[in-house]
C-alpha positions as CSV (number, residue, x, y, z in Angstrom):
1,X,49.4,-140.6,-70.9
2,X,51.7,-139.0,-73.3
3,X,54.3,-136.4,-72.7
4,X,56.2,-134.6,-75.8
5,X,57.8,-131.3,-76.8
6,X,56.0,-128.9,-78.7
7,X,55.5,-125.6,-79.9
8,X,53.0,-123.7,-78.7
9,X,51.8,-120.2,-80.2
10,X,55.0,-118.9,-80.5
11,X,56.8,-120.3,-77.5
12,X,58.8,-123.2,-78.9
13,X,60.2,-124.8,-76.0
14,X,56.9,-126.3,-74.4
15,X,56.2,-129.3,-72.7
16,X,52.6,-130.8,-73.4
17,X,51.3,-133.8,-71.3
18,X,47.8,-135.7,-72.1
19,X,45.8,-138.4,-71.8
20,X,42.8,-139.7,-73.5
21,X,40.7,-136.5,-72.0
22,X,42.6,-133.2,-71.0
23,X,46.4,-131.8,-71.7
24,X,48.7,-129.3,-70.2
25,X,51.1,-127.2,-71.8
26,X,54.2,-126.0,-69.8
27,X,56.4,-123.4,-71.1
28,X,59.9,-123.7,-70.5
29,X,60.7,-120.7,-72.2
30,X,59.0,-118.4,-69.1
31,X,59.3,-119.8,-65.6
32,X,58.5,-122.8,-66.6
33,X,54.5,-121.9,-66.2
34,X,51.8,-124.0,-67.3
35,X,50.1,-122.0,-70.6
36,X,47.3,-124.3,-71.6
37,X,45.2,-127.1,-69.6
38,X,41.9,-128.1,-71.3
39,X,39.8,-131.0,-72.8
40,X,41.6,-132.5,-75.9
41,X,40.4,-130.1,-78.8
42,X,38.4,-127.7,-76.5
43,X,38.9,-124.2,-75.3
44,X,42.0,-123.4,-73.2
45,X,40.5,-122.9,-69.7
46,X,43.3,-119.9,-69.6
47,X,42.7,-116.6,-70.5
48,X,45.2,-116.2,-73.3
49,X,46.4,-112.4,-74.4
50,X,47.0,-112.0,-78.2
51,X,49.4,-109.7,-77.5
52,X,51.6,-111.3,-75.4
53,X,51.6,-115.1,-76.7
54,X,55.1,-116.0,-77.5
55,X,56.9,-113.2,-75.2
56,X,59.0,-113.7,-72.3
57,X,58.7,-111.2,-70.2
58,X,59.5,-106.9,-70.1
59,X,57.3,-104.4,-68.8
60,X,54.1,-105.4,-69.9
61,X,53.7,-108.7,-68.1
62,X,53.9,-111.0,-71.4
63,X,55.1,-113.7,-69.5
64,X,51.9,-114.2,-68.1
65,X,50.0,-114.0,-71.4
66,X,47.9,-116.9,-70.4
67,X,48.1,-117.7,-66.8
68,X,46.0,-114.2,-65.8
69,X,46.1,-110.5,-65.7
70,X,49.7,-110.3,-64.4
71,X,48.9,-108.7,-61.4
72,X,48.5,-110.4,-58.1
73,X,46.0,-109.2,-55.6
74,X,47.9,-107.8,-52.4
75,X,47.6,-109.7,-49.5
76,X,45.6,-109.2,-46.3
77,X,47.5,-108.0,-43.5
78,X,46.1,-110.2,-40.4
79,X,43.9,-109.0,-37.9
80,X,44.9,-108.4,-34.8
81,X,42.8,-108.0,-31.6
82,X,43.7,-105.3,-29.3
83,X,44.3,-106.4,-25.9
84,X,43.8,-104.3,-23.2
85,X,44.8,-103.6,-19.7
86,X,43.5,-104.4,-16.4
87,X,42.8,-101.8,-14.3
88,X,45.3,-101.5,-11.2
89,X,42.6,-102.3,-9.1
90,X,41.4,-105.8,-10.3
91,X,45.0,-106.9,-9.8
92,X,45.0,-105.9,-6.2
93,X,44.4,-108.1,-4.0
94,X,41.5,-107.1,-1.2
């Protein structure tokens, strides 16, 4: 396994770590948040926007530029089950 410092389409302070079969690239320019993880010499397994590689951030989510669509699905609110009440007269006792 190897671990060095790299640039990496137009961030420059990025952290690549290897072996013999896949690598990861982590920016530490923007988070830090991993940019790249593929096979050695392969497709990047990110989506990577043109327009954004080498931003840090603003308003239109650069810093995401190959980690997704830099919007996050809202959550689910849980689901809660309704409880109801007892009638009065199946608490009384006979």
């Amino acid at each position: 396994m190897t671990i060095e410092k790299i640039a990496y389409k137009g961030w420059k302070n990025c952290c690549r770590i290897a072996n013999d079969d896949v690598e990861l690239v982590v920016t530490l320019d923007v988070g830090p948040r991993v940019i790249r993880f593929g096979f050695v010499g392969e497709r990047n397994e990110f989506k990577e926007y043109d327009a954004q590689l080498g931003k840090s951030g603003g308003k239109s989510g650069a810093s995401t530029a190959a980690t997704g669509s830099g919007t996050r699905p809202k959550p689910r609110r849980a689901r809660t089950t309704r409880t109801t009440r007892r009638s009065r007269s199946n608490n009384v006792a006979a």
